[in-house]
C-alpha positions in Angstrom: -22.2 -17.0 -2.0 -18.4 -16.4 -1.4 -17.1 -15.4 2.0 -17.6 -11.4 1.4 -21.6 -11.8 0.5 -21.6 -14.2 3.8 -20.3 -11.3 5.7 -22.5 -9.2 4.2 -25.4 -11.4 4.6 -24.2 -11.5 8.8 -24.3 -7.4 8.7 -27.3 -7.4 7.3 -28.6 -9.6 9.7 -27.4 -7.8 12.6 -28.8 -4.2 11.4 -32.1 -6.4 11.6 -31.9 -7.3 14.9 -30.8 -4.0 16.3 -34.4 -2.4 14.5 -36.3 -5.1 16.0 -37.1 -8.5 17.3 -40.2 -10.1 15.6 -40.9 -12.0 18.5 -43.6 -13.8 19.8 -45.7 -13.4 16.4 -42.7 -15.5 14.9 -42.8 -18.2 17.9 -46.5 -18.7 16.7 -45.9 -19.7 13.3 -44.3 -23.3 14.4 -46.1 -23.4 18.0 -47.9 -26.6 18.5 -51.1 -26.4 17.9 -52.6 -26.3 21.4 -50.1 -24.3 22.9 -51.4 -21.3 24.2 -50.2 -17.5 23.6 -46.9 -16.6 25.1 -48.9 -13.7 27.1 -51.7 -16.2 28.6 -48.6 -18.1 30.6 -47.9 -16.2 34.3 -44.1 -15.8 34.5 -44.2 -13.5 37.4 -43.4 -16.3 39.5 -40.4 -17.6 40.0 -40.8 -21.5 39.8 -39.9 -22.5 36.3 -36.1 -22.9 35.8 -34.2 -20.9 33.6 -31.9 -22.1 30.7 -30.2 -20.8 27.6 -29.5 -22.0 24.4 -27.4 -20.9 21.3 -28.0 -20.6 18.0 -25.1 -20.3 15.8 -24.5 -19.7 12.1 -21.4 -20.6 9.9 -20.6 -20.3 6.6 -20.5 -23.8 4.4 -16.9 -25.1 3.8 -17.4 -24.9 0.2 -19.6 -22.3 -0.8 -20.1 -20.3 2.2 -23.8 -20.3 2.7 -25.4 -19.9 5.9 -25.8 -22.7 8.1 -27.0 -23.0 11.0 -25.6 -25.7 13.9 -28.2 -28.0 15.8 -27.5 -31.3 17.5 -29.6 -34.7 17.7 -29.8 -35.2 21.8 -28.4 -38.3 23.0 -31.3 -41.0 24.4 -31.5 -41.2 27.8 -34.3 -40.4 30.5 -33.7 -36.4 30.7 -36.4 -34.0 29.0 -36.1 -33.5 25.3 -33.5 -36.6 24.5 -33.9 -37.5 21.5 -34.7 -34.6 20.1 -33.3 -31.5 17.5 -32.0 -28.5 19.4 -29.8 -26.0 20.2 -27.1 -26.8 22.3 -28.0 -25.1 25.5 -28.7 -26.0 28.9 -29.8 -25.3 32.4 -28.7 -22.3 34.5 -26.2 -22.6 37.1 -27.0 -20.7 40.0 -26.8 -17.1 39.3 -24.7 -17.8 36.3 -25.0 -15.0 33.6 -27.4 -16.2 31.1 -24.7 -15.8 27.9 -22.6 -17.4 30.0 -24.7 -20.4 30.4 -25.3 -20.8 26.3 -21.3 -20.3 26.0 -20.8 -23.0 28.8 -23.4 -25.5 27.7 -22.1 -25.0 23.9 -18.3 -26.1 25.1 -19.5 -28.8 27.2 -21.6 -30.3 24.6 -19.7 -29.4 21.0 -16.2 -28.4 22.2 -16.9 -25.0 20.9 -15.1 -22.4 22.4 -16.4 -19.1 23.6 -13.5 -17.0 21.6 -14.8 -18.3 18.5 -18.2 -16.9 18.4 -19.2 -13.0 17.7 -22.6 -12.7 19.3 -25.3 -10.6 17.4 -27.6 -10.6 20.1 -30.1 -11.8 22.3 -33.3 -13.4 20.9 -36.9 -13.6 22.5 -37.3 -16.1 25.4 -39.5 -18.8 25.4 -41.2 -20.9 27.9 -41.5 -24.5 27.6 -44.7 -25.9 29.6 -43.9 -29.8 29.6 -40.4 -29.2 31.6 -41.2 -25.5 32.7 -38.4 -24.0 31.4 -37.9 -20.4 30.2 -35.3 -20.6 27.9 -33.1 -17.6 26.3 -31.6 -17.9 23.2 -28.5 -16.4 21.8 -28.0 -15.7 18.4 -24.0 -16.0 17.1 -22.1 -16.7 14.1 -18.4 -17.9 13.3 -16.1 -17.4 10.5 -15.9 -21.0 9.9 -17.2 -24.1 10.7 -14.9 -25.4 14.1 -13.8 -29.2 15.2 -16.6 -30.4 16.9 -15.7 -32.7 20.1 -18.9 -34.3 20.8 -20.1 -35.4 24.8 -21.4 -38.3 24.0 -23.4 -38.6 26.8 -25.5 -35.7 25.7 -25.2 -35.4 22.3 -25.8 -38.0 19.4 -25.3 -36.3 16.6 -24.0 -32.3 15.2 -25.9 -31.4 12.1 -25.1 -28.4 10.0 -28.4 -27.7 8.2 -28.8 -24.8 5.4 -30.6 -21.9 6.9 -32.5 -21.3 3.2 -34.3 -24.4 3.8 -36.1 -23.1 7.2 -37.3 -20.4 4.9 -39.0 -22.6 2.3 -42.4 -23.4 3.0 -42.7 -26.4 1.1 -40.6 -27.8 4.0 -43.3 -26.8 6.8 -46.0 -29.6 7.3 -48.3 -30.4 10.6 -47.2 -33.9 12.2 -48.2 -35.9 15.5 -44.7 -35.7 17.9 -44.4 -37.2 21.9 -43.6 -34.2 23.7 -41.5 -35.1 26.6 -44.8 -36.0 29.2 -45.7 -38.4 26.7 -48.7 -36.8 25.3 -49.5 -36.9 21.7 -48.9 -33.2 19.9 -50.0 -31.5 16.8 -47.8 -29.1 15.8 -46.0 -27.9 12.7 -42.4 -29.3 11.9 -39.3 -28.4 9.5 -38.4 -30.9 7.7 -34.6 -30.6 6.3 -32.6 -33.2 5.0 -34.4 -35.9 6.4 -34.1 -34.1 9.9 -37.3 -32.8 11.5 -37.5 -30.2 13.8 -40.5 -29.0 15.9 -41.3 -27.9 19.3 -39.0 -24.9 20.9 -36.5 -24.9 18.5 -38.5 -25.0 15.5 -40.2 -22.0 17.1 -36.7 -20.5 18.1 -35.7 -20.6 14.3 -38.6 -19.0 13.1 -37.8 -16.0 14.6 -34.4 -16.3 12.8 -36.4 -17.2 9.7 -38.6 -13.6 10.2 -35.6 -11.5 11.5 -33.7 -12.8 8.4 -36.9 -11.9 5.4 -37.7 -8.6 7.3 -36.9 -5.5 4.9 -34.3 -3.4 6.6 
């Protein structure tokens, strides 16, 4: 793929999310096993806290082929170190929830919010073991930027090819911690030696449908 068939491939994308938003049929696909459907869970209350999180595609420095940017979460005591995610974080106060993915993805990568063209908003998602409902953005940029890393947060930046999340050979059912220490079945990506499972594997697998729907 050169740089014209990635933009293509990006206006593509976008004319699929303005049909449609596969949404919580796609979640499903990578939920962990036990988790129930996203309609059993009462959000009309307000007590879970709200976060966002962005999901952001770039082009490969050589060949221009989709990518999609996730970091490896520093250790520490907070919810979800450790693992694969977006960067993203909590809401501050009535903060605009774009706002709040923009924010979290400077203060963690450096990126700034100039660089990235938004195609849209994707479905939220609520988290059980740290009662989160979390809103993810979908964005892109024309090239892959300097990363400046907070180390206190973030461990690692990977850059991992969005074909392989839509390979199925690299889909298998594994035993993960989740974050209140009990054991979970769920299905996991596995992508150059990374694995991803949880919210953000199910946060990618609406990418995953949005991107093999027919337009």
């Amino acid at each position: 793929m050169n740089k014209d068939g990635f933009d293509q491939w990006i206006s593509d994308l976008t004319l699929r999310m303005e049909i449609g938003l596969p949404g919580y049929a796609a979640h499903e696909k990578m939920a962990p096993l036990h988790r129930k459907p996203m309609r059993d869970f009462n959000l009309v209350s307000t007590d879970y806290r709200t976060a966002a999180v962005l999901a952001l595609i770039v082009p490969d420095s050589i060949n221009s082929t989709p990518r999609i940017i996730l970091i490896e979460r520093s250790d520490g005591p907070v919810s979800h170190s450790g693992q694969i995610s977006f960067p993203g974080g909590k809401r501050e106060g009535d903060e605009d929830l774009l706002a709040t993915a923009l924010r979290e993805a400077n203060e963690e990568l450096g990126i700034q919010a100039e660089q990235v063209l938004l195609l849209g908003k994707l479905t939220s998602l609520y988290i059980p073991p740290s009662n989160f409902l979390v809103h993810p953005f979908l964005g892109y940029m024309k090239e892959v930027p300097e990363f400046i890393l907070n180390e206190t947060e973030v461990k690692s930046v990977l850059l991992l090819p969005l074909s392989a999340f839509l390979d199925h050979g690299n889909i298998s059912i594994e035993v993960f911690k989740s974050s209140n220490g009990t054991s979970v079945n769920a299905p996991a990506y596995r992508v150059d030696n990374v694995t991803v499972w949880g919210a953000t594997a199910m946060m990618i697998a609406e990418i995953t449908a949005l991107i093999n729907s027919e337009i």
